[in-house]
N, C-alpha and C positions, 0 to 999 in steps of 0.2 A: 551259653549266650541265650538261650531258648526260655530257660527262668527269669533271665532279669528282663526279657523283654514282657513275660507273664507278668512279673512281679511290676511294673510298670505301668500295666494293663489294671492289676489288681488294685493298686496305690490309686488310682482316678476313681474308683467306684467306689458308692454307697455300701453301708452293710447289706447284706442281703440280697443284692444284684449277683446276677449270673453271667459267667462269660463263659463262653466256648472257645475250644480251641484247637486246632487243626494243623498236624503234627505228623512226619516222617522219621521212624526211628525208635529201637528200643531203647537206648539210653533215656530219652527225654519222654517218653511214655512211661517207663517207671521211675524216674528222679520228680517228675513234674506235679503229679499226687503228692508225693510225700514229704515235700518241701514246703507246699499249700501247704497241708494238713499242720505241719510241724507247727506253720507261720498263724492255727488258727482258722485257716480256711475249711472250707466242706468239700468235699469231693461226691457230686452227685451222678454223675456213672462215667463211663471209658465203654465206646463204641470201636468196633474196629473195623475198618471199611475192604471192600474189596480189593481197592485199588492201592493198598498199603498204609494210606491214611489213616491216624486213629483220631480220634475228635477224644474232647477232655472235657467234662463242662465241670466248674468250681462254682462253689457262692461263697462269696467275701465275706467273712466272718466280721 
């Protein structure tokens, strides 16, 4: 569910715009890159926060 609410996100932006994204869980930390990427997206880093959050930032291909 966490993709298609990304992929939704991703479908409204411009090429080249960035979104961030802010996420609990290793499922959706590693499926959520590589679905981008697959889709053409960029994947410009994966932060991981103290408090269990990882943040994801993509640029829309």
């Amino acid at each position: 569910m966490t993709f298609v609410l990304v992929r939704l996100a991703l479908d409204q932006m411009t090429a080249g715009q960035i979104l961030e994204i802010r996420l609990r869980g290793t499922e959706p930390r590693r499926n959520i890159p590589l679905t981008a990427q697959e889709q053409g997206h960029e994947m410009l880093g994966l932060i991981d926060c103290a408090n269990g959050e990882s943040i994801i930032l993509l640029r829309r291909g």
